[in-house]
N, C-alpha and C positions, 0 to 999 in steps of 0.2 A: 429559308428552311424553317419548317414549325418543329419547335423547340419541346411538342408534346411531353414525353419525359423528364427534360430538366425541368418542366414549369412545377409537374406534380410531384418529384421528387423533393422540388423545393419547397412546395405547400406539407410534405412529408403525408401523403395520402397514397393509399397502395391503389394499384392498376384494379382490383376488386370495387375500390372504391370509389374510382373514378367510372370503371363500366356502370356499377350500379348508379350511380348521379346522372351518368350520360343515357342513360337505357339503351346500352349497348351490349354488347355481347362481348367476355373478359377474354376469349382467346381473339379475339377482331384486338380490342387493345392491344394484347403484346403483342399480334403480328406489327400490328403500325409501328410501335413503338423499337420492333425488335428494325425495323427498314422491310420486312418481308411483303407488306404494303405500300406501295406508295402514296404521301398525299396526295398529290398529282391526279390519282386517279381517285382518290373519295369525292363519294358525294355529296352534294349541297347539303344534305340533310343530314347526312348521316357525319358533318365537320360541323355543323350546327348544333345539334347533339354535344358533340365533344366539346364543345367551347362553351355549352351551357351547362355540364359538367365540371367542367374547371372552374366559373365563373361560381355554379353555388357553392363549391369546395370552397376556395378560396375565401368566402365571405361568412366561414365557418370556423378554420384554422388563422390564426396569427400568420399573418403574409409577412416574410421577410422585407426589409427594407430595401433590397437589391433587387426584387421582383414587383415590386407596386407599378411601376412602369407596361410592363409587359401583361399584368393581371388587367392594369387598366385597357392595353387594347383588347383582350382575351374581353374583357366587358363589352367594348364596341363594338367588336367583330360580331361576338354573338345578339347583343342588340339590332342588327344593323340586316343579318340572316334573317331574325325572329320578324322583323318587319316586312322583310323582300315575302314570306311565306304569306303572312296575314293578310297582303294586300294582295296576293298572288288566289289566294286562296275566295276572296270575296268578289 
């Protein structure tokens, strides 16, 4: 399960703020967030996005000691996306 909400909740960043860093759209946020989406069904891109969102929040706000774990894969994941694109792309 992605843990979308508790991560940003815990970086103390509102869903406004998260859409705007993800260049997403704020009612798409709380749908997902609220379960009215599934991640299951998001797209590559559009969960790339989001995790490139959290990742710059994150390295903005003081990360809690209890989420440095979790930010760090939220780093991977979205490094790991941003690559499968770039070479996908070329």
């Amino acid at each position: 399960m992605v843990k979308i909400k508790e991560w940003r909740q815990g970086l103390g960043i509102t869903q406004k703020a998260l859409a705007d860093a993800a260049g997403l759209d704020l009612r798409w946020v709380q749908k997902l967030e609220a379960g009215d989406i599934d991640i299951q069904n998001v797209t590559v891109k559009r969960f790339s996005l989001l995790m490139k969102g959290i990742s710059e929040l994150s390295q903005q706000v003081s990360c809690p000691c209890s989420m440095k774990s979790d930010i760090e894969t939220v780093n991977e994941i979205h490094e790991m996306v941003d690559k499968l694109f770039k070479e996908d792309s070329a």
